[in-house]
N, CA and C of each residue as an Amber inpcrd file, in Angstrom:
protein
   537
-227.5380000  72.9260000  30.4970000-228.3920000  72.0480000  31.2700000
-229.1200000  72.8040000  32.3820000-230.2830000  72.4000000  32.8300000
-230.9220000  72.8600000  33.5800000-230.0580000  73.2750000  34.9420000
-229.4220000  71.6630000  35.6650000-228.8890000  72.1260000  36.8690000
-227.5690000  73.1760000  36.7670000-227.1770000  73.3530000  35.8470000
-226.1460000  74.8370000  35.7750000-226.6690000  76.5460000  35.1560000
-227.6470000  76.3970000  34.4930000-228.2960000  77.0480000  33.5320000
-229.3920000  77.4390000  33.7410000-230.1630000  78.6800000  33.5170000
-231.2560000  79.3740000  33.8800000-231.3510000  81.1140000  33.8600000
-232.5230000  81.3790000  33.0840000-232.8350000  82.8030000  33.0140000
-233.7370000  83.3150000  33.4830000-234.2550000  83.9790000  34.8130000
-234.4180000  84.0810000  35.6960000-235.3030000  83.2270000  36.4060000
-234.5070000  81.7980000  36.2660000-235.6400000  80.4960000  36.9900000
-236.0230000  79.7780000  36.2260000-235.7580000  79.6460000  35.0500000
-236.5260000  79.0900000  33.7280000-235.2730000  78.3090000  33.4110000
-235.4180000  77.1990000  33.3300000-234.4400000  75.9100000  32.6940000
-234.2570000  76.2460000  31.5930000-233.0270000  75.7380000  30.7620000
-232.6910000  75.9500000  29.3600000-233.2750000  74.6100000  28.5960000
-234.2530000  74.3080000  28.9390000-234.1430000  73.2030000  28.4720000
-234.9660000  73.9960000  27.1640000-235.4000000  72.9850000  26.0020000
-236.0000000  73.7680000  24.3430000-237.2780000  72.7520000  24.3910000
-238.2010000  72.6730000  23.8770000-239.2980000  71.8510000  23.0960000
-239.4620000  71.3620000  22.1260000-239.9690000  70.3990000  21.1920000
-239.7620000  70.1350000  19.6850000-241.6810000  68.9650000  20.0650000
-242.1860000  69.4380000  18.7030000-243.1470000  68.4240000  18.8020000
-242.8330000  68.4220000  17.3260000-242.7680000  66.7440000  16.8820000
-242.8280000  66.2320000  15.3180000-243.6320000  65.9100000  15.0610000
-244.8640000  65.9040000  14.0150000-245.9150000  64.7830000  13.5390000
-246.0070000  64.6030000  12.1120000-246.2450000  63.1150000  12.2610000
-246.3920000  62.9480000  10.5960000-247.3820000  62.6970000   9.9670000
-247.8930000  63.2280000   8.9620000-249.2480000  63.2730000   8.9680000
-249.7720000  62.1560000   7.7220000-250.7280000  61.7980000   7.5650000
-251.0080000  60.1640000   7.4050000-251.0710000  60.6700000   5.3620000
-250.8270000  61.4860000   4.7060000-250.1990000  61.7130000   3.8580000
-248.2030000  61.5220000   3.5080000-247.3480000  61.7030000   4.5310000
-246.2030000  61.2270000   4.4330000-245.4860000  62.4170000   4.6010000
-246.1920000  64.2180000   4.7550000-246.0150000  64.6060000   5.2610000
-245.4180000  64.9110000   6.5940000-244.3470000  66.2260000   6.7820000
-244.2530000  66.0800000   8.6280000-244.1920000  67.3030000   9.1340000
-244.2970000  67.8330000   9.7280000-244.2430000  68.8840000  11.0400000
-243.5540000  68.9250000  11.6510000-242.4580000  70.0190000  11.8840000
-242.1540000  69.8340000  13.2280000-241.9640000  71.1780000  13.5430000
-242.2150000  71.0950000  14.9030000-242.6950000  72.7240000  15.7680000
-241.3560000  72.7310000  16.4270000-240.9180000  73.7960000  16.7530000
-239.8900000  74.2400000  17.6170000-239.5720000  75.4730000  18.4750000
-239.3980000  75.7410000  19.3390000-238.9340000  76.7150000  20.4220000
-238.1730000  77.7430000  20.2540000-237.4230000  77.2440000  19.2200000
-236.3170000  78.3110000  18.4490000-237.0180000  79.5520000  17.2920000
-236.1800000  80.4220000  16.9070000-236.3090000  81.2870000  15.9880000
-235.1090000  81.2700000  15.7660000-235.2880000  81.2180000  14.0380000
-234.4280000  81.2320000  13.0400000-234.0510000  83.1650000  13.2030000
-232.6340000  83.1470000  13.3590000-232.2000000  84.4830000  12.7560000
-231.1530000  84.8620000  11.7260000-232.0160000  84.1630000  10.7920000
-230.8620000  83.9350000   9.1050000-229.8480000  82.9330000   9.1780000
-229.6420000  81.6910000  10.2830000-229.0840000  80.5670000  10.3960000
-229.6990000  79.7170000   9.3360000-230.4480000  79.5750000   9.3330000
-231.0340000  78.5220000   8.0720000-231.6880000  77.3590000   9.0440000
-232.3140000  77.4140000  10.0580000-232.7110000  76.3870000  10.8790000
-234.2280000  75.5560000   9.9480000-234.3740000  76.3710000   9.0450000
-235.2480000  75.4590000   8.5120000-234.6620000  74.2690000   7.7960000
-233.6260000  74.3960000   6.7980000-232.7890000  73.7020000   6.2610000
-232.3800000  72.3710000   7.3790000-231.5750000  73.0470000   8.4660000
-230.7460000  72.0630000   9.3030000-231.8250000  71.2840000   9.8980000
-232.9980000  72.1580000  10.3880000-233.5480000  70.7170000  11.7560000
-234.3470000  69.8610000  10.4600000-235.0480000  70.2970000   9.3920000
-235.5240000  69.1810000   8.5000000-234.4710000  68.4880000   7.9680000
-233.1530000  68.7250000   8.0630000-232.1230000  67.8010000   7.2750000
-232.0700000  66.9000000   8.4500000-232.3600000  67.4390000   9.8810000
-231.9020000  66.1190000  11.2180000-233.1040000  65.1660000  11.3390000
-234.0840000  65.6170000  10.8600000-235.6310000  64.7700000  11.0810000
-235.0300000  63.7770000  10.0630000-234.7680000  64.1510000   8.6510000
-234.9770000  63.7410000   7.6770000-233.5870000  62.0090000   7.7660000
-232.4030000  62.3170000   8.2600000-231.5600000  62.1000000   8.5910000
-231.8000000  60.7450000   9.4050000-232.9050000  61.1610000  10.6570000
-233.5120000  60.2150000  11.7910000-234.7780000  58.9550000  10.7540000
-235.2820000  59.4600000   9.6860000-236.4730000  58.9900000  10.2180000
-236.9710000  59.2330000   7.9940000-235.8640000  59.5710000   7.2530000
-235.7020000  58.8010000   6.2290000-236.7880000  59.5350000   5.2280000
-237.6900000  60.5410000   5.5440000-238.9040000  61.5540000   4.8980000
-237.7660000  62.6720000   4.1970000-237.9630000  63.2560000   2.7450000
-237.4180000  64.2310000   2.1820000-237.6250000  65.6450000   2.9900000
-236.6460000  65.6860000   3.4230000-236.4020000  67.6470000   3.9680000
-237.2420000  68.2040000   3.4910000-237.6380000  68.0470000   2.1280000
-238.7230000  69.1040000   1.3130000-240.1160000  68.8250000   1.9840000
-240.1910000  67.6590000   2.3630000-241.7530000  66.9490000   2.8250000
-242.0880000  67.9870000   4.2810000-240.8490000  68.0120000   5.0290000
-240.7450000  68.2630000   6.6750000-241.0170000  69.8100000   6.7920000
-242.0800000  69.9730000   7.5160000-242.3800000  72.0130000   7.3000000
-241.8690000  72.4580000   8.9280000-241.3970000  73.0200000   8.5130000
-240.3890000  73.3060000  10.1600000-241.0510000  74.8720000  10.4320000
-242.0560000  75.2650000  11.8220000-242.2260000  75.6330000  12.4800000
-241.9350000  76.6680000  13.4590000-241.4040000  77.6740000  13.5090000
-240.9900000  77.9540000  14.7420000-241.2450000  79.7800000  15.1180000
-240.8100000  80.6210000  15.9130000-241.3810000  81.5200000  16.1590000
-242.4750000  82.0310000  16.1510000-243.6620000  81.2510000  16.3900000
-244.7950000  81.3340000  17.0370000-245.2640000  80.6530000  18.0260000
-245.5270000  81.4580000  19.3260000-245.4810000  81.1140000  20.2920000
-247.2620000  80.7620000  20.5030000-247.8890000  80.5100000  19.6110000
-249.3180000  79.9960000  20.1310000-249.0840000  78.5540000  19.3480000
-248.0690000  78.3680000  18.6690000-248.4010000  77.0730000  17.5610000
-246.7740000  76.2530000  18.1990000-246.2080000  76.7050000  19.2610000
-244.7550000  76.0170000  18.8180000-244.6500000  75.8380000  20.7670000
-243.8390000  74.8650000  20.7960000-243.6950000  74.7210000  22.4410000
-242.7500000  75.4710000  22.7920000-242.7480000  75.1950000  24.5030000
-242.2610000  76.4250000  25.3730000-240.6510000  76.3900000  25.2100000
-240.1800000  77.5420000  25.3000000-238.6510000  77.2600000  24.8610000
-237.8120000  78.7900000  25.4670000-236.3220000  79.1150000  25.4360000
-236.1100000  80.0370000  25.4870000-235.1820000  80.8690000  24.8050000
-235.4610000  80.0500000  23.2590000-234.5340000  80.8000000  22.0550000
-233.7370000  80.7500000  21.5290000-233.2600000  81.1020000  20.5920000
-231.9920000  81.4450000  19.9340000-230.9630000  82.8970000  20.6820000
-229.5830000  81.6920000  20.8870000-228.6490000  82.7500000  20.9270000
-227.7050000  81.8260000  21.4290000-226.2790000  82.5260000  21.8380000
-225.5710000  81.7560000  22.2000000-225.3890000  80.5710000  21.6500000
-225.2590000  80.2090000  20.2630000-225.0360000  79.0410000  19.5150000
-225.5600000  77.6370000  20.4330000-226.8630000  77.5390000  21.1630000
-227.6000000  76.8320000  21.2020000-228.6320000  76.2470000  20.6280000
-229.3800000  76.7050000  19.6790000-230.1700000  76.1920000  18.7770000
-229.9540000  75.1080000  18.2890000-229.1200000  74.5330000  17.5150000
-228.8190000  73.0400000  16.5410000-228.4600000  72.1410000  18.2220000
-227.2620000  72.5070000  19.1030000-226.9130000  71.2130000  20.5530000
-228.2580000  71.1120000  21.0750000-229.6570000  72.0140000  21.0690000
-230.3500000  71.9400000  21.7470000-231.9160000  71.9660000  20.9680000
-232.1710000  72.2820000  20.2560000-233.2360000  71.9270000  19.3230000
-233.1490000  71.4290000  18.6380000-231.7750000  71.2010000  17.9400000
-231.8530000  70.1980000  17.0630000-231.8000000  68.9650000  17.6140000
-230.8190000  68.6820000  18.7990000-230.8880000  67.5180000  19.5370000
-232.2260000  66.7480000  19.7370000-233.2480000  67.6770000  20.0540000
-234.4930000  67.8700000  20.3820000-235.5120000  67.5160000  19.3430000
-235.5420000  67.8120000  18.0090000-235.6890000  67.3840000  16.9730000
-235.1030000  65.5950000  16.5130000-233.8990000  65.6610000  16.8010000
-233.6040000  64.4330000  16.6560000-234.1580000  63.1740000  17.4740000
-234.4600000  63.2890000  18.8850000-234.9090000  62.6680000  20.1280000
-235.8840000  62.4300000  19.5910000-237.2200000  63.6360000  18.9860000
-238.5260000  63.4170000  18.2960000-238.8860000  62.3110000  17.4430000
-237.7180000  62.3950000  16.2940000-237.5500000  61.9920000  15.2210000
-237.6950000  60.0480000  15.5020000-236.1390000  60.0960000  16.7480000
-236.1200000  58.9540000  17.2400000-237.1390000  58.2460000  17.8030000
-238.2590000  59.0090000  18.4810000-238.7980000  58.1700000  18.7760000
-240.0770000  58.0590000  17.8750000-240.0850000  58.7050000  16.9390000
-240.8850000  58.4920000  15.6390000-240.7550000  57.3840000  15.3080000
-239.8640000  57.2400000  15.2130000-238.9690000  55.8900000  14.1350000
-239.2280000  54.2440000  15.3970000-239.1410000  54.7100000  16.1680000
-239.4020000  53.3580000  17.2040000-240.8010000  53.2810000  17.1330000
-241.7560000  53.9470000  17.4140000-243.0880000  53.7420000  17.3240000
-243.6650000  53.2740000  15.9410000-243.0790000  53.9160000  14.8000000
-243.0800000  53.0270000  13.7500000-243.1040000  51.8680000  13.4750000
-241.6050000  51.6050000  14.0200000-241.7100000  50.0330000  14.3150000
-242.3410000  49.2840000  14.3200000-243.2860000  49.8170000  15.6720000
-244.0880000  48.8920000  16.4460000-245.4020000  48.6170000  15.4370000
-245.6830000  49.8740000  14.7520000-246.7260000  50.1340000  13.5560000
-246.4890000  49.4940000  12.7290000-245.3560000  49.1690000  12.3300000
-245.2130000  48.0370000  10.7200000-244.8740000  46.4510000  11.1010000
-244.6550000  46.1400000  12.2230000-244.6500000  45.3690000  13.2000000
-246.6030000  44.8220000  12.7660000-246.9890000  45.6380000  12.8210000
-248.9480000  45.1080000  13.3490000-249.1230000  45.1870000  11.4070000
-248.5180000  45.7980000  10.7230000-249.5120000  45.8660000   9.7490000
-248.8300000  44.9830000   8.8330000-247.2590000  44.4990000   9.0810000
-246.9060000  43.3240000   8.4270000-246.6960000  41.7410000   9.0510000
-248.0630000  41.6680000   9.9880000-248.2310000  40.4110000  10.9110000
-246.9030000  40.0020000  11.4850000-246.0650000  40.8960000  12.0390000
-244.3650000  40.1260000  12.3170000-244.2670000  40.4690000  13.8460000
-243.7220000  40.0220000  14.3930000-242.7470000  40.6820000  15.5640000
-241.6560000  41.5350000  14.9730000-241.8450000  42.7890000  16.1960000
-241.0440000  43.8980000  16.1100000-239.5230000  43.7620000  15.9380000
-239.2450000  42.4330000  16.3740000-238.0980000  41.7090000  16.1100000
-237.2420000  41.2940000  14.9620000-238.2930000  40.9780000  14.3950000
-238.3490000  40.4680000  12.9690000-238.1820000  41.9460000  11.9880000
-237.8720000  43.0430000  12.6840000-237.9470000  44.0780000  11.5520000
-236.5980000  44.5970000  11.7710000-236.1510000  44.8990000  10.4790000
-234.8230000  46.0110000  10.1700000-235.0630000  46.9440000   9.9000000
-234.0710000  48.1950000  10.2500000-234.3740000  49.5810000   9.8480000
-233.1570000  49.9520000   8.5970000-234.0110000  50.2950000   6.7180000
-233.4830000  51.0170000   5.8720000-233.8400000  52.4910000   5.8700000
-232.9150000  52.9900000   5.7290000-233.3360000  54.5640000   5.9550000
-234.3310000  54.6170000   5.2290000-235.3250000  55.2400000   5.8550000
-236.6320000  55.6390000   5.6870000-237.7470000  54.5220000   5.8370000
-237.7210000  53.0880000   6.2760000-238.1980000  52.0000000   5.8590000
-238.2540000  50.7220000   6.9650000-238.9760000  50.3070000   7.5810000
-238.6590000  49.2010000   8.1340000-239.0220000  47.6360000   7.3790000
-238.6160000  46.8840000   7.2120000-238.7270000  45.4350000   6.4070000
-238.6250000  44.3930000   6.7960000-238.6960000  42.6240000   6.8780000
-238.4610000  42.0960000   7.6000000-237.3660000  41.9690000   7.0990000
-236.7350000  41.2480000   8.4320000-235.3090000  40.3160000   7.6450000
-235.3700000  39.0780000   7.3720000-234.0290000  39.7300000   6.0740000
-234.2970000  38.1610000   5.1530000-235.0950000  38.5410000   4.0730000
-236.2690000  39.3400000   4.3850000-237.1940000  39.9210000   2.6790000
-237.3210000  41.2000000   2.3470000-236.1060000  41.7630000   2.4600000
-236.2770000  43.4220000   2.0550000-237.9800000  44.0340000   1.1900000
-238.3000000  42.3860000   0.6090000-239.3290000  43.0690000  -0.0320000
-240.9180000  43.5400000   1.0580000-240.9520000  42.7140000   1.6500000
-241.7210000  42.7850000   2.9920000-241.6350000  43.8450000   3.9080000
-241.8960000  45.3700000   3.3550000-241.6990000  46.5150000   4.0730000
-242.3790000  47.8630000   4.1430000-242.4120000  48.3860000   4.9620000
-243.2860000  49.7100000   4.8830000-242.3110000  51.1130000   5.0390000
-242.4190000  52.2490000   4.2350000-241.9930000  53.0640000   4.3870000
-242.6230000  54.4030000   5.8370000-241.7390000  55.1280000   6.1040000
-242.5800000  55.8430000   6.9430000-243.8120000  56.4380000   6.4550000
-243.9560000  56.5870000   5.4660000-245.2740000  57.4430000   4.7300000
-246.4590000  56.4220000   4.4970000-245.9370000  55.4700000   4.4380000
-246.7130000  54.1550000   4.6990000-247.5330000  53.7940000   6.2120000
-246.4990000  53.8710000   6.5480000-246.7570000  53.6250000   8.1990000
-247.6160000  54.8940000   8.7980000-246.8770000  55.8550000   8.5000000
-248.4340000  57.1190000   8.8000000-249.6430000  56.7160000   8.5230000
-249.6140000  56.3850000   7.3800000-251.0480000  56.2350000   6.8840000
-251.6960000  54.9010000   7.4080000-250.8740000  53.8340000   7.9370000
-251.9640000  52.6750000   8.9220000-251.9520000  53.3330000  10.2510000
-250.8660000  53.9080000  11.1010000-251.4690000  54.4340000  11.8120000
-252.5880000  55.2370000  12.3020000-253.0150000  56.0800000  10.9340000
-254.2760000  56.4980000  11.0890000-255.2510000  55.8730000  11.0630000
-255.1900000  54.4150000  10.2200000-255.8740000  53.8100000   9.7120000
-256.9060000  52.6850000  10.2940000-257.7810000  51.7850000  10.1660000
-257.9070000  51.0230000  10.8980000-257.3940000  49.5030000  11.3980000
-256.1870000  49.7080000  10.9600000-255.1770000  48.7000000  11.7660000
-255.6060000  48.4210000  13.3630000-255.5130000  47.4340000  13.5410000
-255.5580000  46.9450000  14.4560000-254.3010000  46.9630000  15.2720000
-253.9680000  47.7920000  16.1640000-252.3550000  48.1800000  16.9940000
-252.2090000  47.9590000  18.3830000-251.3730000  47.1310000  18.6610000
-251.0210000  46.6550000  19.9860000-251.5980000  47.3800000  21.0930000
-252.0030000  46.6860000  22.1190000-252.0440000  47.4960000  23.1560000
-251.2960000  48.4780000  23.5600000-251.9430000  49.4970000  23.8440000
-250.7670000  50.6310000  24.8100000-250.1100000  51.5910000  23.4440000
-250.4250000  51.2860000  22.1590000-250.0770000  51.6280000  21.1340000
-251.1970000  52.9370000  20.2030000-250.8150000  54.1100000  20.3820000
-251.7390000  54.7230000  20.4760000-251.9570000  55.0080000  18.7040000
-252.7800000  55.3860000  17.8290000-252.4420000  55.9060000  17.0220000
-251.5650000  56.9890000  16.7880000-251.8190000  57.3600000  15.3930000
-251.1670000  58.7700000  14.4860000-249.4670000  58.1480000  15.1720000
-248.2830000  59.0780000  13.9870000-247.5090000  58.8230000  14.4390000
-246.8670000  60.4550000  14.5670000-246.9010000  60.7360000  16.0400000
-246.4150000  61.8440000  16.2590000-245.3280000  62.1640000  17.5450000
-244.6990000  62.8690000  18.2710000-243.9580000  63.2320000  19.2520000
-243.6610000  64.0540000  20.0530000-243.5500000  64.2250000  21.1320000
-243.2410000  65.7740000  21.9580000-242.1720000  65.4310000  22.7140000
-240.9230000  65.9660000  22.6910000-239.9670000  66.1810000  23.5160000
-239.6700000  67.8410000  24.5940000-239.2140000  67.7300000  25.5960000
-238.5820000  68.9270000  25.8780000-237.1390000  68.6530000  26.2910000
-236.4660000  69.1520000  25.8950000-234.7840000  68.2460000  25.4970000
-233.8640000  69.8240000  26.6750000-233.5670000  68.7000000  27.4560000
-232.3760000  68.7850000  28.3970000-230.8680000  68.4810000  28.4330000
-229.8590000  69.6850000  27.9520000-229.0980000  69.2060000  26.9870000
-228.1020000  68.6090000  28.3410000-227.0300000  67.5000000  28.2300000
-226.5130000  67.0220000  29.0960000-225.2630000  68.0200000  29.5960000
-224.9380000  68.8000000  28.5280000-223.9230000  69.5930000  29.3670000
-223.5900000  71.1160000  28.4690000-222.9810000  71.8410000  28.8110000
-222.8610000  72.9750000  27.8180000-222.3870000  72.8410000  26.6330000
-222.5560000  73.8680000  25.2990000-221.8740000  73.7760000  24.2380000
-221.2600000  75.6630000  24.3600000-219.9090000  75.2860000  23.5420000
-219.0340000  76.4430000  23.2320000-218.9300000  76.9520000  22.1620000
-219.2150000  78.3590000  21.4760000-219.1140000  78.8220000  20.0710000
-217.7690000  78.6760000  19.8780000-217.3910000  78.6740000  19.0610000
-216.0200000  78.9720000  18.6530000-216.0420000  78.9160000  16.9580000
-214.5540000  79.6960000  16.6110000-214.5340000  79.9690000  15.0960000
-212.9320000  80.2670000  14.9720000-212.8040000  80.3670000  13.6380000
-211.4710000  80.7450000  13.1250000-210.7370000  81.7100000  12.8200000
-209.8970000  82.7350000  12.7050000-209.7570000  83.3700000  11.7590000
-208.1110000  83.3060000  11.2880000-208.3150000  83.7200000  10.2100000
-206.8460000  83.3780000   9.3480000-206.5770000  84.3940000   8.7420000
-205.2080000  85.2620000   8.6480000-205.1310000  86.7140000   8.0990000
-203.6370000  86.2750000   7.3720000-204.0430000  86.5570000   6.2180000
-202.8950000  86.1200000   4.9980000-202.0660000  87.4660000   4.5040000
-200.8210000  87.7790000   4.9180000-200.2540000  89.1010000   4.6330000
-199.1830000  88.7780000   3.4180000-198.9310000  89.4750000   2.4100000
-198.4360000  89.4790000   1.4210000-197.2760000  90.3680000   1.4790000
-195.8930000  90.6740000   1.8110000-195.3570000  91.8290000   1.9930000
-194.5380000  91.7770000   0.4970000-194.7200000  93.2940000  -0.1040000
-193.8200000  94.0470000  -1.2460000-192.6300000  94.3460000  -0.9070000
-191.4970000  93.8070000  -1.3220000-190.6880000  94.6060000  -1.0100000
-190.0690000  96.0970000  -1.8520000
């Protein structure tokens, strides 16, 4: 966290911007660099997880510092407590703004909607529903969207993790003695 944490003055906090693009496509940029962890795998499995789009769809971003937000890296087994967190926060609030988007394009109150992974519907008519790839695409579209309701459905977090995380691991040594 910021108030314990810092390299020379610089908060630990990470960046994540998600967008989904009105194909059903998604993006997401990140602060981190992958160093043979597989962070492409994990943060599209946490988008995917949040917000119901195939991992394969989600193009994950990162170690470029003209295309990806401000951040201060991989190490210290922070990456997934803190970008991925960060990713997830994105994701989340993907999925709420959605809402509000299938909310306008299936004449309902936001109330009136349930969340199936990947899907919001009303209740009571599962059939009455829009998928997120759906919902991208009225958001771009010319739907008519609540006040204060901006188009595209996209996100920027900079994620402040609430407290430290600890590496830790195992090891187990199995001895066989001959007599």
């Amino acid at each position: 966290p910021r108030k314990h944490m810092d390299i020379l003055g610089l908060g630990m906090a990470d960046g994540c911007e998600l967008r989904v693009h009105p194909t059903g496509k998604a993006q997401l940029r990140l602060s981190v660099q992958t160093q043979g962890q597989g962070h492409e795998t994990t943060f599209a499995q946490i988008v995917s997880h949040v917000i119901g789009l195939p991992p394969e769809d989600i193009e994950v971003v990162h170690g470029d510092t003209d295309n990806t937000p401000f951040g201060l890296g991989t190490y210290g087994s922070r990456s997934t407590p803190v970008s991925g967190a960060a990713a997830a926060v994105a994701a989340q609030r993907i999925k709420d703004k959605a809402r509000v988007i299938a909310a306008a394009a299936l004449e309902c109150s936001v109330e009136d909607l349930e969340w199936e992974h990947g899907r919001w519907h009303v209740k009571g008519d599962p059939s009455q529903g829009k998928t997120i790839a759906e919902i991208a695409m009225a958001a771009h579209s010319s739907l008519e969207l609540p006040e204060g309701v901006e188009g595209h459905l996209d996100a920027s977090v900079v994620y402040n993790p609430p407290n430290l995380t600890y590496p830790f691991g195992a090891y187990i040594c199995v001895v066989d003695v001959d007599p």
